[in-house]
VOVO-7503 format. One record per residue (C-alpha): residue in three letters; z, y, x. Coordinates in steps of 0.25 Angstrom, whole numbers, plus 5000, padded with zeros to 4 digits. Layout:
ALAZYX ...
***
This chain:
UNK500050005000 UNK499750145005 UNK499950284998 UNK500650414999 UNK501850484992 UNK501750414976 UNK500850294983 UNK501850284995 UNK502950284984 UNK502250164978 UNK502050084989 UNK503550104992 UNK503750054977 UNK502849914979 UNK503449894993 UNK504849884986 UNK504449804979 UNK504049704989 UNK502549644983 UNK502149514991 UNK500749584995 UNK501049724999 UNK501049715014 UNK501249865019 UNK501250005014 UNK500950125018 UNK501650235013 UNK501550375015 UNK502450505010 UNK503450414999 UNK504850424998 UNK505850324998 UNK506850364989 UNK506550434975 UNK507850494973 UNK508150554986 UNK506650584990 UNK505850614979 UNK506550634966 UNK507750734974 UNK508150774988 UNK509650784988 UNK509650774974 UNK508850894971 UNK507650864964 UNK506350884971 UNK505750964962 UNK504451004967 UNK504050854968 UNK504550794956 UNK504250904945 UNK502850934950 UNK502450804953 UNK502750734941 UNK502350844933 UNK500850814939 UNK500950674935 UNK501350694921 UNK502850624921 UNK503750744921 UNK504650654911 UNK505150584925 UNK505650704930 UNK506850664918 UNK506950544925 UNK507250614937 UNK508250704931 UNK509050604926 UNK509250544941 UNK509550644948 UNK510850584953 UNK510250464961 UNK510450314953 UNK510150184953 UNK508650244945 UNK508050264960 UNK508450144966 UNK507350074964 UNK506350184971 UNK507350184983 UNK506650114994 UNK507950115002 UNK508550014992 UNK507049924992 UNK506849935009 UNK507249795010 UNK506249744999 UNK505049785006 UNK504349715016 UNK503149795020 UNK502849885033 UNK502650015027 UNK502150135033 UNK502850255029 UNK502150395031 UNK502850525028 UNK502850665031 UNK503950765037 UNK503650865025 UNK503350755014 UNK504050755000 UNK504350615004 UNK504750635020 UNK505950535021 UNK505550435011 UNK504550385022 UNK505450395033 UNK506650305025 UNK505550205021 UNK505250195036 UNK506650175039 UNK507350105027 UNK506150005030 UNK505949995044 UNK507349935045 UNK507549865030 UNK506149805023 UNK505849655026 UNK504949575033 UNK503849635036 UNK504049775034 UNK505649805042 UNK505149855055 UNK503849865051 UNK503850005045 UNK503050125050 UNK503450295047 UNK502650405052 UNK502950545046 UNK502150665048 UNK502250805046 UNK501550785033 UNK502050835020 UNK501650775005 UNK500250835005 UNK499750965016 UNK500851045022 UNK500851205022 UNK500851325032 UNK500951205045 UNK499951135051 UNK500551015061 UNK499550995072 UNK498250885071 UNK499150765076 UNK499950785064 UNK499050695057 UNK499050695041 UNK499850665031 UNK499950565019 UNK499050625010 UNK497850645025 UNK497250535023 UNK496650495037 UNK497950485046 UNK499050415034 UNK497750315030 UNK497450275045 UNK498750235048 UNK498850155036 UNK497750075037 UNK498350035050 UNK499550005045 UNK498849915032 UNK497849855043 UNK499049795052 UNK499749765040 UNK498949705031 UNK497749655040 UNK498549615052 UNK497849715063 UNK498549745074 UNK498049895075 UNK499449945084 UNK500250005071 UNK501349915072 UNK501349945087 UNK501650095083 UNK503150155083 UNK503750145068 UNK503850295068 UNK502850415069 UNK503350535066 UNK502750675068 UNK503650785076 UNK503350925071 UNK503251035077 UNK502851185079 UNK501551215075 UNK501451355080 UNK501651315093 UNK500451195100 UNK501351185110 UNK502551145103 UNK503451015102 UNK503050915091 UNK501950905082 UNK501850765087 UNK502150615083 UNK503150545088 UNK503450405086 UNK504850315084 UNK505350175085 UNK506250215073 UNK506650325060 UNK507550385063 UNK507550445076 UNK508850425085 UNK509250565082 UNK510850615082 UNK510550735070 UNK510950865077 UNK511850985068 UNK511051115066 UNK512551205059 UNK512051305049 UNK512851445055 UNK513151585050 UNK511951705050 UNK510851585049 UNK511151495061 UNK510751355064 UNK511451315075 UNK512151175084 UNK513351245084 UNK514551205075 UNK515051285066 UNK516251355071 UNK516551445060 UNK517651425050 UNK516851495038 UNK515351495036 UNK514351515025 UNK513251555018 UNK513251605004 UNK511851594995 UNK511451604980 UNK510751474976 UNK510051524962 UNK509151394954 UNK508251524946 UNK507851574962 UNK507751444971 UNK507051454986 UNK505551404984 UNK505151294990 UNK504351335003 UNK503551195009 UNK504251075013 UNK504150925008 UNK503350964995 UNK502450894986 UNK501651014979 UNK502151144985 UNK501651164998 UNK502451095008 UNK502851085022 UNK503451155033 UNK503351295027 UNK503851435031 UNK505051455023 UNK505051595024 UNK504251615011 UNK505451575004 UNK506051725010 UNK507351785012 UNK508251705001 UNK509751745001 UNK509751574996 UNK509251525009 UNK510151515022 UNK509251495034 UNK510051425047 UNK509351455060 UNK509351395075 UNK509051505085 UNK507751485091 UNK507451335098 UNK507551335113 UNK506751205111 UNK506251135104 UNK506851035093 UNK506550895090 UNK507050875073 UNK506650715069 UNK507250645058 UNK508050675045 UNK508750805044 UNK510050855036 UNK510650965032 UNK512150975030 UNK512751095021 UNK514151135019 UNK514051215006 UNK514551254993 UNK514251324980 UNK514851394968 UNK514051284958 UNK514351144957 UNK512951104962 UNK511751154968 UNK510751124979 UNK510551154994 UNK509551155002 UNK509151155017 UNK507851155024 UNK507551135040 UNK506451245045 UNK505951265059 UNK505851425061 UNK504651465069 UNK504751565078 UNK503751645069 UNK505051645060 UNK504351535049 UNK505351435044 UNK504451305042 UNK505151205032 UNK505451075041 UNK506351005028 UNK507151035016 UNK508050985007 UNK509051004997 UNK510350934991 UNK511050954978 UNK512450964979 UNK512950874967 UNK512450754977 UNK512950794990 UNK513650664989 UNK512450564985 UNK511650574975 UNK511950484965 UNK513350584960 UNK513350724959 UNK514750784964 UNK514650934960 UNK515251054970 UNK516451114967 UNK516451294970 UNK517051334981 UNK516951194990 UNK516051185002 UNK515251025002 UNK514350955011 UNK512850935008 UNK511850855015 UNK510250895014 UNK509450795017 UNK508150855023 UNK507450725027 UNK506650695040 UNK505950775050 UNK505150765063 UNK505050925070 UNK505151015083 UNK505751155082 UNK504951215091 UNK505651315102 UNK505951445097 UNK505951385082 UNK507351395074 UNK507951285065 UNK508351315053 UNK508951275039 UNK508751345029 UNK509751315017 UNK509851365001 UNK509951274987 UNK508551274982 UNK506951254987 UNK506151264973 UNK505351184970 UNK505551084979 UNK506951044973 UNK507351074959 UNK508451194959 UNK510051174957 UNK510351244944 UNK511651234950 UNK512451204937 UNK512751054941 UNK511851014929 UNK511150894931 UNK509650904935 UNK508650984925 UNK509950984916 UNK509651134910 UNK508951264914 UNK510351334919 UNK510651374935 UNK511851444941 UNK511651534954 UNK512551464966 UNK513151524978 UNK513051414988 UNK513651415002 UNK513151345015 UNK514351335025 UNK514251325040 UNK515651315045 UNK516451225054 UNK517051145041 UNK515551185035 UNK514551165046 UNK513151145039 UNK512251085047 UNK510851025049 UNK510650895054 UNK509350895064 UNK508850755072 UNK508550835085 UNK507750755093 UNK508450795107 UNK508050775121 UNK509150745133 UNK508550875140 UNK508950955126 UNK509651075130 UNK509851185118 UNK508751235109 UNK509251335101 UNK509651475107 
***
């Protein structure tokens, strides 16, 4: 079987279900998970790619369907790959992209499959990911040897019918002699002369990286440093009638990619966290998280964090973003509502990367509670989803203290001659 996004979803689907003639897939841009991947990210509804897709294919009563699950239960078990990895038994070739809708549904496929399918597809699977998103990004253009995506054509089909050609006809055409993993480093692409914009290849996903603490800071820093201050916040209006719009990222209609954020303008709802100016250049491979202290004066609303690489031209180009809503902070299947006045931990998953800051670029994290379209808004009233029409305006907090220290979590690739790189 071969196919991208709904396709690739559908070869997942058969190979779950173990048929005795299908012998390999090929599977390009799917997720893994429908709850956590497809239907929300961190609970919050992915607007942008439900509404509007099923809208185009006539079945907006499913979005009722959705609704009614927004606290995760037993109804996506049966879609979760991660509880069907042992039932399948096929190599599988799983080819994604650092700015699709679906980017680490490929990559735990690869992982959950490599390590736990049977006979003969554990330790048989194959992951490349590109810096491709779910149809032609905007405003960057990666260099020739970046290939094309799913949707290309030439590149995604040639490899395929290597893989079906050693699979199903026995060839010996050096596919399996390849590394498992392929993966596309990114990099400037102002500067020729820069690191990345290059494959690199690995034995194994993850890499063997010790994730490295970027603290948000007072007056917009992003720094190694601990917090040393007793007292530190920042104070923003989270209003559901005015939300940031989404600017680029892993969309599915709106234009997507790595997109200059400054179109979005100067929001009092937006708190930007900056590194000074790279000494050198940074190596970021793998999955990145973002770790907020924060509270509010309603008993739930979201928060949302995006990692950006600041050009020296002062563009702030999207890298990843996500969001959490704070009724799950402690799993998604109960909601545990905020109490005024208390400061709790949130985790936002931002999913998996491969990218150089390039010297003299800044690393940033931009925070606020909305990105419209692309997740549904908090009304803020603790309501469950799509309840009713009503919003409250909430005054959220991001603290970066020594009891409070909000942080990013970064898989820096580092070199035994590393000295610093920030100034």
């Amino acid at each position: 079987m071969y196919g991208a996004s709904a396709m690739g979803i559908a070869a997942n689907e058969a190979a779950m279900a173990n048929p005795p003639h299908l012998t390999a897939a090929f599977v390009m841009v799917a997720r893994s998970n429908t709850y956590e991947q497809s239907s929300f990210m961190g609970g919050v509804f992915r607007k942008e790619l439900n509404e509007d897709w099923l809208k185009r294919q006539k079945a907006e009563a499913v979005l009722q369907e959705i609704f009614k699950h927004a606290v995760h239960d037993e109804f996506y078990d049966r879609a979760d790959m991660s509880k069907h990895w042992q039932q399948i038994h096929i190599p599988i070739y799983n080819y994604g992209g650092w700015y699709d809708i679906f980017n680490q549904g490929n990559i735990d496929n690869f992982v959950g499959q490599q390590a736990n399918a049977a006979a003969p597809g554990k330790g048989n699977q194959k992951l490349i990911m590109g810096p491709w998103g779910h149809g032609n990004l905007e405003e960057v253009k990666y260099p020739a040897n970046a290939g094309i995506g799913a949707f290309g054509g030439s590149t995604s089909l040639e490899l395929a019918l290597r893989w079906f050609e050693y699979w199903l006809k026995g060839i010996d055409n050096g596919i399996m002699k390849e590394p498992p993993v392929r993966y596309y480093v990114m990099g400037d692409v102002n500067d020729s002369t820069a690191p990345g914009n290059q494959w690199k290849t690995s034995p194994v996903w993850p890499l063997a990286i010790k994730s490295s603490s970027y603290y948000l800071a007072p007056a917009g820093t992003l720094t190694e440093s601990t917090p040393a201050k007793k007292e530190s916040f920042d104070t923003y209006k989270y209003d559901p009638t005015n939300p940031v719009p989404t600017i680029g990222g892993a969309n599915l209609f709106l234009k997507k990619g790595p997109m200059d954020q400054r179109a979005i303008g100067d929001r009092t709802d937006v708190l930007k966290f900056a590194t000074p100016s790279l000494l050198a250049p940074v190596e970021v491979t793998g999955r990145i998280t973002v770790e907020l202290w924060a509270e509010s004066d309603v008993t739930d609303t979201d928060f949302t964090a995006k990692l950006i690489d600041v050009y020296p031209d002062g563009a702030e180009r999207l890298v990843l973003d996500s969001a959490v809503r704070a009724r799950f902070r402690e799993g998604f299947d109960h909601e545990v509502f905020m109490k005024k006045g208390q400061v709790y931990k949130f985790k936002i998953d931002l999913w998996s990367t491969s990218l150089i800051f390039n010297k003299g670029h800044r690393i940033a994290i931009h925070v606020s509670s909305s990105n419209n379209p692309r997740f549904d808004p908090n009304p803020n009233t603790g309501k469950p989803l799509r309840a009713d029409s009503e919003t409250r305006v909430a005054t959220n907090s991001i603290h970066h203290d020594r009891l409070h220290p909000s942080r990013a979590l970064l898989p820096v690739v580092r070199t035994t001659t590393e000295t610093s790189r920030t100034q």
